[in-house]
N, C-alpha and C positions, 0 to 999 in steps of 0.2 A: 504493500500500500504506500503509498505517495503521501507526504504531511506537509501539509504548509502551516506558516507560525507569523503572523502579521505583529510584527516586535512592537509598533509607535503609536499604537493604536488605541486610546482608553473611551471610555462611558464620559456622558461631559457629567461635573458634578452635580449639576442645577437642570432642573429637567425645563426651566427658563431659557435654556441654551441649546436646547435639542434641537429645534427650528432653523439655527442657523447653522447649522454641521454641514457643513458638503456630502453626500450621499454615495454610495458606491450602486446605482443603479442593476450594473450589468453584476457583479459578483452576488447581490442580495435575489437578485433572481434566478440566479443557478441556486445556491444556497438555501432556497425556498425548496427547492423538489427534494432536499435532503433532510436530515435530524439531527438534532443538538443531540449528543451519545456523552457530553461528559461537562463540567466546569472546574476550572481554575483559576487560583488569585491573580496569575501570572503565566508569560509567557512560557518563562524559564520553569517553572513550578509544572507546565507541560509538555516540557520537554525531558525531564528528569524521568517523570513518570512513562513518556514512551519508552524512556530507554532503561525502563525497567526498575529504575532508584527514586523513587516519590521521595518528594522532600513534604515536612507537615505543614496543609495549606495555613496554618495560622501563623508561620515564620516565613520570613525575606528570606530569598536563597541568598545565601553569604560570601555574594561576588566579591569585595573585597579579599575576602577572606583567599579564596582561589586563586583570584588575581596577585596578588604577593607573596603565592606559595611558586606560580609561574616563573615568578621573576626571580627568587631566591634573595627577598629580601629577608634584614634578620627577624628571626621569632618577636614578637608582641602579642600583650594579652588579647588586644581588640583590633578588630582593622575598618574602616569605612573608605569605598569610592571619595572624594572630594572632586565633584563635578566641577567646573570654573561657568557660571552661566551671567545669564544677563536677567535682570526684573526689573522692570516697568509698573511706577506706582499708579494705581488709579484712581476714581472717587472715594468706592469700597474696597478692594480688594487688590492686590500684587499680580501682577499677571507673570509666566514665565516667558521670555520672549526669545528667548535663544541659546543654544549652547555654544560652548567659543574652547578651544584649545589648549589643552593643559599645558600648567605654568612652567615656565622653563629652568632648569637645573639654577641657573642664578637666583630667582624669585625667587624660590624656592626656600636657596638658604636663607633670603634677607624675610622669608615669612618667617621662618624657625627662629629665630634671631630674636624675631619681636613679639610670636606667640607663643613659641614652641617650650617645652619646658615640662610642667607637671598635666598639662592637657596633651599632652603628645607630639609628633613629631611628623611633618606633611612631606613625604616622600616624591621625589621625580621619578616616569617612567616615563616610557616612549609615548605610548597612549592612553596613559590615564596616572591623576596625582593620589596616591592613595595616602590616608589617615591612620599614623597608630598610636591608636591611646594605651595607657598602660593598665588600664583594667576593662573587664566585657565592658557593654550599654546595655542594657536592657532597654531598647528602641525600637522602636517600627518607624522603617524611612521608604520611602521613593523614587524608579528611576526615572530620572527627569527626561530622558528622550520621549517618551509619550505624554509630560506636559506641557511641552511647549506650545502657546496658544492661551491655556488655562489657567484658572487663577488657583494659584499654589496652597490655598489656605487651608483647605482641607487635606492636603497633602505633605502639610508640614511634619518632622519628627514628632510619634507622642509614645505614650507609657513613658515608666516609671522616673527613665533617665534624658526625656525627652529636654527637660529645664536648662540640662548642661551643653544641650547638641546644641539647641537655638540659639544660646549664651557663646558659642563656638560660631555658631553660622555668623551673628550679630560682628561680634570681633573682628572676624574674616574680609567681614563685607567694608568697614571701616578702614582694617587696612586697605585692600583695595582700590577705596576711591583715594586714598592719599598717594596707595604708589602711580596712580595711573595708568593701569595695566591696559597696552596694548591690546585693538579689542574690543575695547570696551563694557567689558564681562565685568560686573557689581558684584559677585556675590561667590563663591565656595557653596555646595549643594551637598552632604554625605547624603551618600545610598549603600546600599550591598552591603548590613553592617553584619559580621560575624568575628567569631574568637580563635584562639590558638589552635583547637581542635579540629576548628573548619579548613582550617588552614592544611592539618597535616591531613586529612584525608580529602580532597576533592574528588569529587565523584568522575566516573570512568564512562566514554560517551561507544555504543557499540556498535557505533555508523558514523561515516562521517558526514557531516552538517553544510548544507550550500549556503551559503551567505555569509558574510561580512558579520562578525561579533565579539569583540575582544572579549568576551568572557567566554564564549563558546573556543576561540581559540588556543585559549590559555587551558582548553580543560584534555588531561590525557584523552585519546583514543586508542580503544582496541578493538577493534571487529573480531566478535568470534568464526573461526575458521570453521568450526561445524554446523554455525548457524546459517554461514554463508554456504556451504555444498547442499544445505537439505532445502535450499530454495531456489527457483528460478529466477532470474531477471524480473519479472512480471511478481512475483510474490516478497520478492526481498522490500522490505523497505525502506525507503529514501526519505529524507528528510532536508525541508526548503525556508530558511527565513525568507520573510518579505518585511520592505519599510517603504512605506510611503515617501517618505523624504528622497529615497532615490528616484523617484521621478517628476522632480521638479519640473514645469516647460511653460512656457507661456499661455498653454493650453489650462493647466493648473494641476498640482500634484495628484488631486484624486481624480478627474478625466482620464489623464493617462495612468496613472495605476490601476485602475476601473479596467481600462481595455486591457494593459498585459495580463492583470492578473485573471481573466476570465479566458484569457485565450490559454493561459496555462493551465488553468483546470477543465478546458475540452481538450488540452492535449493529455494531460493527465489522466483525464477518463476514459483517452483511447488506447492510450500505454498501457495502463494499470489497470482498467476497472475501476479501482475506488482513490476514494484520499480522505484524506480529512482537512479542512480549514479550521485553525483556531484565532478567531478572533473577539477582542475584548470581553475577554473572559469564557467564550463557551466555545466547546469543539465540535463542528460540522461535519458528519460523516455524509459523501455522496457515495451512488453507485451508477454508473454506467445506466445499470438495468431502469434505474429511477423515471427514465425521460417518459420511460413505455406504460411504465405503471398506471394508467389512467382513472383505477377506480379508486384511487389512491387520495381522500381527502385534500384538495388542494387547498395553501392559504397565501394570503396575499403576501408578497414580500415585506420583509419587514426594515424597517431603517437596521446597518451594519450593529450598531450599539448596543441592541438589545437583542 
């Protein structure tokens, strides 16, 4: 079976905002002839579980965590993403309005210099700045590539230890506007918050993954050799991120993401038989057989969101 994983994609918070969503027309009506067969918090939270390792839907998968076990940075009790992004204040509410480039090996040190210390220490990597604090958080955070657009307020770090992250994001964003960071990225965003443990076991992926994702990259693979001879090409499964953001055009990103993505799932249906779509939050299984099914209760399509 064939998987696709649409990463950038979230529910808007305010059902005042559903109205103005751009639509995926052509995808929501292939996806009508099929069934929702599963739900999850996250992308990644469904991709774990296809490949057989569920992480528990109440806990962030602990990118951070994996992400600096990739790298071989040294051991720390806590790790977080540290996004560099930009927010836009409004009447009510902060909007996120863009992500911008992680900070470069110089910044870096002159942020530690002036934050870093008994709150931790903000790391350079190639493609992302990570966070290590010297004990867990006990937090529920965010990844910002599916907010941009939205206003972050319901998205902010909460539980138990949330007081100290905001109290970090708060600081971060001050230094920033004082250094003038090329950019113009306001603000540090932690996501992907996990501990030592996460660290030393990152989970094992048993196929390799089409699309663009540093967290997917950084995670070992191993295809099993037996799982692979007791299947055909047609049976084996393959699995596909998709992001709206790569199809920017003046047409405008969901138009043409609209048509590829729907001309990939008639080819998908011709190749495979089946797939599944996961998007904002629930997994879409089609089948080839579906188009014929006529007595088959039809319903109308429904906006992508829900």
């Amino acid at each position: 079976m064939w998987h696709f994983l649409i990463t950038d994609l979230v529910a808007p918070a305010q059902a005042t905002a559903e109205e103005r969503l751009p639509r995926l027309p052509q995808l929501e009506a292939l996806l009508a002839r099929g069934r929702v067969t599963a739900k999850a918090p996250s992308w990644r939270h469904h991709l774990l579980a296809l490949a057989g390792q569920p992480w528990p839907a109440e806990h962030e998968v602990p990118v951070a965590a994996h992400l600096a076990a990739a790298a071989g940075l040294p051991a720390a009790a806590g790790w977080a993403v540290a996004t560099p992004v930009r927010c836009v204040a409004g009447l009510d509410h902060v909007q996120l309005q863009g992500l911008g480039a992680p900070l470069s090996a110089a910044l870096v040190g002159e942020f530690n210099a002036a934050l870093g210390g008994p709150s931790g220490q903000l790391h350079a990597n190639t493609h992302a700045n990570l966070w290590s604090f010297p004990q867990p958080l006990a937090v529920t955070t965010h990844d910002p590539a599916p907010l941009v657009g939205h206003d972050v307020g319901p998205c902010l770090p909460a539980g138990p230890d949330a007081a100290a992250l905001r109290r970090w994001m708060t600081e971060a964003q001050m230094w920033l506007h004082g250094a003038g960071e090329p950019g113009r990225v306001n603000s540090l965003w932690p996501w992907g918050v996990g501990n030592a443990a996460d660290a030393a076991s990152p989970p094992t992926l048993p196929w390799v993954v089409e699309g663009a994702d540093l967290w997917v990259a950084a995670l070992p693979c191993a295809p099993s050799a037996a799982t692979a001879a007791a299947k055909t090409p047609r049976e084996a499964d393959r699995v596909t991120l998709w992001r709206v953001a790569e199809h920017a055009s003046e047409a405008g990103a969901f138009a043409a993401a609209d048509a590829a993505w729907s001309d990939q799932v008639r080819h998908a249906l011709r190749e495979r038989g089946a797939l599944t779509v996961w998007l904002a939050g629930h997994c879409h299984e089609l089948r080839a057989a579906d188009r014929w099914r006529f007595w088959r209760r039809w319903h109308t399509p429904r906006p992508w969101w829900q």
